[in-house]
N, C-alpha and C positions, 0 to 999 in steps of 0.2 A: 504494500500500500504506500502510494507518494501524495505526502501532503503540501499542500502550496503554502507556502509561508509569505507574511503582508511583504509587500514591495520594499518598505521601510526597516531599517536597521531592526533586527527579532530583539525583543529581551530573551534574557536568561530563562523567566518562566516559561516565552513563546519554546524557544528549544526545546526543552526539557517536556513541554509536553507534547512537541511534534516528534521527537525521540519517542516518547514511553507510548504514546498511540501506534507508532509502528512495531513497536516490540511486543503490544499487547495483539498487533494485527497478525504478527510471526507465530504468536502461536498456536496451538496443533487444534486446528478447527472441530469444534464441538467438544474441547475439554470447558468441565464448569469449574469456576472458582469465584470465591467469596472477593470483593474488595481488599478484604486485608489479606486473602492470597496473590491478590496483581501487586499487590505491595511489595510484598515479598521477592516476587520472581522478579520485578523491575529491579528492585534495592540488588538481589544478586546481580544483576547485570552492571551495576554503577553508578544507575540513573538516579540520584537523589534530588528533589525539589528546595528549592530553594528555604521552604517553611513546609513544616508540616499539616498546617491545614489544606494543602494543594492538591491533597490522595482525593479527597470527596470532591471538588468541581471535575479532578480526573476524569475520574468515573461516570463522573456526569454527560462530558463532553463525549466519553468513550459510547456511551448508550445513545447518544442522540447524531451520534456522527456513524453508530451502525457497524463498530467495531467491536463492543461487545451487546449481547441481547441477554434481557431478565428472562428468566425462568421461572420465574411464579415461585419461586421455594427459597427456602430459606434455612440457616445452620447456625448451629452453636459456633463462637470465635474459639480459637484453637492459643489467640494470645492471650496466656495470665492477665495481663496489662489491660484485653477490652472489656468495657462492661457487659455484664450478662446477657445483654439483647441480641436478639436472634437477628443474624445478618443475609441480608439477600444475597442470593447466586445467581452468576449470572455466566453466558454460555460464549462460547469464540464462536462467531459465525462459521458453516459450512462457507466455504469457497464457491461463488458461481459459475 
């Protein structure tokens, strides 16, 4: 997946999250993972945001840009650190 980036000088946040949309686009279509598993598998990669409130409009962008799709379902967080609520899943598109 190639994303167009503004004509204008990118910030640091544009990069970072035109990197991690394409890293989340690489992966293996129809695997499901929670939010704080994209977290995860990007942080392996090296891709870290600038602030950590950045992972949630992530995600955001990621669903409405058709790079990841909800699933209706939802999972316990697997980090000690999140609070108890049940976190959506959501799916890598199949490839058309």
């Amino acid at each position: 997946m190639t994303l167009k980036l503004p004509a204008c000088l990118p910030s640091q946040n544009t990069l970072w999250r035109a990197k991690t949309l394409e890293a989340i686009a690489a992966m293996t279509p129809g695997k499901k993972l929670t939010a704080e598993q994209v977290r995860e598998e990007i942080t392996k990669l090296g891709l870290l945001p600038h602030q950590p409130s950045a992972w949630g409009p992530l995600i955001m962008l990621a669903v409405k840009e058709g790079v990841l799709e909800r699933t209706g379902e939802y999972a316990h967080p697997n980090d000690d650190k999140s609070s108890a609520r049940m976190n959506r899943v959501y799916r890598v598109p199949e490839a058309d």
